[in-house]
C-alpha positions, 0 to 999 in steps of 0.5 A: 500500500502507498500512502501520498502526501500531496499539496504545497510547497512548505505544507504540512499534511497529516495523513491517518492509518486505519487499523483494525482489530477482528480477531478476539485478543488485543493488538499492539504495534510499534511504528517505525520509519526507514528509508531514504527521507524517513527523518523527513516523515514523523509519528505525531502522537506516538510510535506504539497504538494498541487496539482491542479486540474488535476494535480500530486504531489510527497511526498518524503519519506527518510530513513537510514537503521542503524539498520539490523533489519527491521524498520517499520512506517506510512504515513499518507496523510491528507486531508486540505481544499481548495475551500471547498473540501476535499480529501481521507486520505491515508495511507502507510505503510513503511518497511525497509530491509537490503540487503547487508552489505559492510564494512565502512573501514578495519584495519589490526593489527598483534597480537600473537594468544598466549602468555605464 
């Protein structure tokens, strides 16, 4: 699965995981970013989500596009050990895309265009 983060230069997009929990026991799982650009991606609200039993979780995943060439990375979900049951490792991949560029501020300056 791959996850955009599309919009603006210097914009800041947060995009959500969805996780959910079918079986009968508790889930838990650590985040973890790699990658070329993983230092680029954050986990605004934690790396770890448990999720009960039938029930969903959310990781949130946060990024500042800084660059206009794409920034890619990974995110791993990793299975921890609760009640004795373990759950999938998934992975994600994320990408990164400018759509527009809007200027930060203007300056205006007058200057002659030439000089002897």
């Amino acid at each position: 699965n791959t996850i955009e983060f599309s919009g603006a230069l210097h914009a800041t997009i947060v995009k959500q995981v969805h996780l959910k929990n079918p079986s009968n026991n508790t889930l838990a799982y650590n985040a973890i970013l790699v990658g070329r650009d993983a230092h680029d991606f954050s986990l605004p609200k934690g790396n770890t989500v448990t999720i009960p039993s039938g029930r969903q979780g959310f990781v949130s995943v946060e990024f500042t596009i800084r660059f206009l060439h794409p920034a890619e990375a990974v995110l791993l979900l990793i299975s921890n050990k609760v009640d004795g049951i373990d759950g999938a490792t998934m992975t994600f991949s994320l990408k990164s895309e400018v759509r527009t560029i809007e200027p930060l501020g203007m300056v205006k300056c007058r200057s002659p265009c030439y000089e002897v």
